[in-house]
C-alpha positions in Angstrom: 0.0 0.0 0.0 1.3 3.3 -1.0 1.1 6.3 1.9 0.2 9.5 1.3 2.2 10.8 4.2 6.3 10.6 4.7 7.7 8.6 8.2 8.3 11.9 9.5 4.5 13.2 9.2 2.9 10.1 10.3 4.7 9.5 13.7 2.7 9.8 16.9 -1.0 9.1 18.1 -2.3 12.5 16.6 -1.6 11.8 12.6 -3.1 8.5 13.3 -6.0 9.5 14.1 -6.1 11.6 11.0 -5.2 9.3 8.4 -8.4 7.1 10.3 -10.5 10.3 8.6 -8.7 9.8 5.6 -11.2 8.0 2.7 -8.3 6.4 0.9 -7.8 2.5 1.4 -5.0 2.6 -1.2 -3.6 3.8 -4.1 -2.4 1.3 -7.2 -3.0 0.6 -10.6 -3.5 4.2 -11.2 -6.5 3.6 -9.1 -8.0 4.9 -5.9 -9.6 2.5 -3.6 -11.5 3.9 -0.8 -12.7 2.1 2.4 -15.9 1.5 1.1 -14.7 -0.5 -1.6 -15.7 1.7 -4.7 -12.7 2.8 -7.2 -12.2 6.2 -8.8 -9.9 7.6 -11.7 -8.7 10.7 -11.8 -8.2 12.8 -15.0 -6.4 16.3 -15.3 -8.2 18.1 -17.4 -6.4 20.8 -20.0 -7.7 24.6 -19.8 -9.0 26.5 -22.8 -8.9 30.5 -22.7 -12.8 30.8 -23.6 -12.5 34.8 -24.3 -10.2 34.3 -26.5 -12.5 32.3 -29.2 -14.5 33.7 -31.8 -18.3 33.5 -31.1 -18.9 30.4 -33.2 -16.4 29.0 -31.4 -17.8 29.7 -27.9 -20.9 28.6 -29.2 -19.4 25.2 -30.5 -17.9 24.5 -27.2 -21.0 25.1 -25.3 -22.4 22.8 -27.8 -20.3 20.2 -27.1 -19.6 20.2 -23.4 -23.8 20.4 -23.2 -23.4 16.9 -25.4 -20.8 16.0 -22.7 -23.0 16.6 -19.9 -25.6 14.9 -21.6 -23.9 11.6 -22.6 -22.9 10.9 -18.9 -25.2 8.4 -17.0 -23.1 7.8 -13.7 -21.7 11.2 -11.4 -18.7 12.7 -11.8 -17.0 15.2 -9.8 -15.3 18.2 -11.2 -12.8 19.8 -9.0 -10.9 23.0 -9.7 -7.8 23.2 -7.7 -5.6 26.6 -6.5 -2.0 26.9 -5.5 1.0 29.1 -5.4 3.1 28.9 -7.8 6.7 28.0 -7.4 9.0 29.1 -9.6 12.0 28.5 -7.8 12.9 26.1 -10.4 12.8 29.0 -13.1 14.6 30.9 -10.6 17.4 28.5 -10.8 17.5 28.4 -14.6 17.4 31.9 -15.1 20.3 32.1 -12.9 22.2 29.6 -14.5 21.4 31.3 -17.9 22.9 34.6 -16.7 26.2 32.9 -16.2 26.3 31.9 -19.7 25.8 34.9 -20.9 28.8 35.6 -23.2 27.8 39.6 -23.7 27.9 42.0 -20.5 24.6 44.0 -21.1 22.3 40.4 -21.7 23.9 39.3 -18.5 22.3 42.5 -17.2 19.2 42.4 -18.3 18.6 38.6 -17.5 19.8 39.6 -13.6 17.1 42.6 -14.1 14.5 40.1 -15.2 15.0 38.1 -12.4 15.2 40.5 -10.2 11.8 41.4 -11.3 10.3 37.8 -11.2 11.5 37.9 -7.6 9.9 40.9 -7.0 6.8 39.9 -8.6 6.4 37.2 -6.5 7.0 39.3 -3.0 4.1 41.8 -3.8 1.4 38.7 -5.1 -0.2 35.8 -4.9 0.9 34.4 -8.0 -1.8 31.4 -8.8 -2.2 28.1 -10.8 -5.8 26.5 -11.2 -6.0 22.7 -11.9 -9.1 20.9 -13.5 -9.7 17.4 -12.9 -12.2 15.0 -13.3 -13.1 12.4 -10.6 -14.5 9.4 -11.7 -16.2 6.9 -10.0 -17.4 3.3 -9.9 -18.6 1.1 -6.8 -18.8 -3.1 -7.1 -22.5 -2.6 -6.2 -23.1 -0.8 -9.6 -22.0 -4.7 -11.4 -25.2 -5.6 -12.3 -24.1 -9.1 -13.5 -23.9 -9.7 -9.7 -26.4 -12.0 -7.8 -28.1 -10.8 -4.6 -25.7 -12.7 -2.8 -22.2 -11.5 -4.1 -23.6 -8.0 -3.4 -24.2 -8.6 0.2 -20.5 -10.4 0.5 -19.3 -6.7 -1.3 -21.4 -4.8 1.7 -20.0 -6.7 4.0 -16.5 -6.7 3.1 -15.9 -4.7 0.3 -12.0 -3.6 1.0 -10.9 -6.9 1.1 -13.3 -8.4 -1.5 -11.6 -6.3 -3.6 -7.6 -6.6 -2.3 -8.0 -10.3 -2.3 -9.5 -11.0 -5.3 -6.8 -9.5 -8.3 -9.7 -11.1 -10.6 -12.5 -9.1 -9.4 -10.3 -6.0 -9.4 -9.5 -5.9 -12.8 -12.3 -6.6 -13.7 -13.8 -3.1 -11.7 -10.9 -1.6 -13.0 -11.7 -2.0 -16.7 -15.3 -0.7 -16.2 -13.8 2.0 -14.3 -11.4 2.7 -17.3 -14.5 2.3 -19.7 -16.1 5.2 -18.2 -12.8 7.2 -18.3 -12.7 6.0 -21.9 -16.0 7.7 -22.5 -15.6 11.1 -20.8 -12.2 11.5 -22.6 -14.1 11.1 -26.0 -16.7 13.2 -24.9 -15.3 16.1 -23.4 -12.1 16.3 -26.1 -14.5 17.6 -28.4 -14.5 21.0 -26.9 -10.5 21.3 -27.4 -9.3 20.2 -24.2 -6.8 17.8 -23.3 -7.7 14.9 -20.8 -5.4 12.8 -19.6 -5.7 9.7 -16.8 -3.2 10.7 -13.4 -1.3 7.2 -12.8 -0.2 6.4 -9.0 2.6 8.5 -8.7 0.5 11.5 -9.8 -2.5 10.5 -7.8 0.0 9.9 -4.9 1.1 13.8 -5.1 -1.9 14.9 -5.5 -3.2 13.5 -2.4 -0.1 14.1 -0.8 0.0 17.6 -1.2 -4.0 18.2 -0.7 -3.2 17.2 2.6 -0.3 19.0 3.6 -1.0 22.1 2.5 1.7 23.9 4.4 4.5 21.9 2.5 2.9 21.8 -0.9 4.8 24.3 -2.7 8.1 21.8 -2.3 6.0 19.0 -4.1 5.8 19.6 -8.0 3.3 17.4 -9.8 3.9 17.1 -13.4 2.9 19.5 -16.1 -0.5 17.7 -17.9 1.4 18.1 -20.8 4.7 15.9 -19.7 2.0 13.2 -18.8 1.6 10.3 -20.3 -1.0 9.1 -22.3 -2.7 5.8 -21.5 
């Protein structure tokens, strides 16, 4: 089982208790499993600048995330998500580019520029937005299950699950239908989709709930992901 928490954080009575709030039963597969058994897939969703598009093309991507909306017959959840960026990285290569500089005056301005970046980032709140798309699926929606093999799921749906590598795929692929189908859907309006796999989801999570120390932990631009 992968944690979402380092050795360090999760030492001592008090973060146990909070990871016992904590939904997640694991993360693998590129899939979450939560206590209750059910699975969910995560997508990062591209952003589009609206404004920018001509009316007809507004109009067509109404059109088609309406058709999106439309098509879907289980929930999803949409979450936009804010942070602070941290360009320390660009920081770094900024810096490094100044020392390369063969001519005096570009080794100036480059200094200036980051000066200014700096500077920028004193005065404000510099902000990122995320989209993502949460999907979900639960055993008790397999409808090719008796009565019966329900119940067993109620009663014990973690380890029904955990135990049984069979049954899990076989979630997972209607899980992974579902993403299938939004990722059809939804490109339509010019927007990129792309599954998170563990590592991501890990970071994600990770992050979410350690808000404090988030700006240390960089999850990967959507469009250095990988394609399923």
């Amino acid at each position: 089982m992968e944690k979402l928490h380092s050795q360090k954080i999760t030492k001592g009575s008090a973060a146990t208790n909070s990871q016992s709030f904590i939904d997640i039963a694991e993360i693998k597969d590129d899939v979450v499993i939560l206590k209750n058994g059910s699975l969910r897939a995560i997508l990062a969703v591209s952003a589009i600048n609206y404004d920018l598009k001509s009316s007809d093309e507004q109009t067509a991507i109404i059109s088609q995330y309406q058709n999106f909306l439309n098509s879907l017959d289980f929930p999803v959840q949409i979450i936009i998500n804010s942070r602070k960026i941290n360009v320390e990285g660009y920081l770094d290569f900024i810096k490094n580019k100044e020392k390369d500089q063969p001519n005096e005056l570009l080794r100036l301005q480059t200094s200036e520029y980051m000066k200014f970046i700096k500077e920028m980032v004193t005065v404000s709140n510099i902000m990122e937005k995320s989209f993502y798309i949460v999907v979900p699926f639960s055993p008790m929606e397999n409808k090719e299950k008796g009565f019966v093999g329900n119940l067993m799921n109620l009663m014990n749906p973690q380890k029904n699950i955990l135990e049984k590598r069979e049954s899990f795929e076989t979630y997972k692929n209607q899980l992974f239908q579902r993403v299938s189908h939004i990722n059809n859907a939804l490109s339509a309006t010019g927007t990129t989709i792309i599954p998170l796999k563990t590592q991501e989801i890990i970071e994600l999570f990770y992050n979410a709930y350690n808000p404090s120390i988030h700006d240390s932990q960089e999850l990967s631009d959507i469009n250095q992901l990988e394609l399923n």
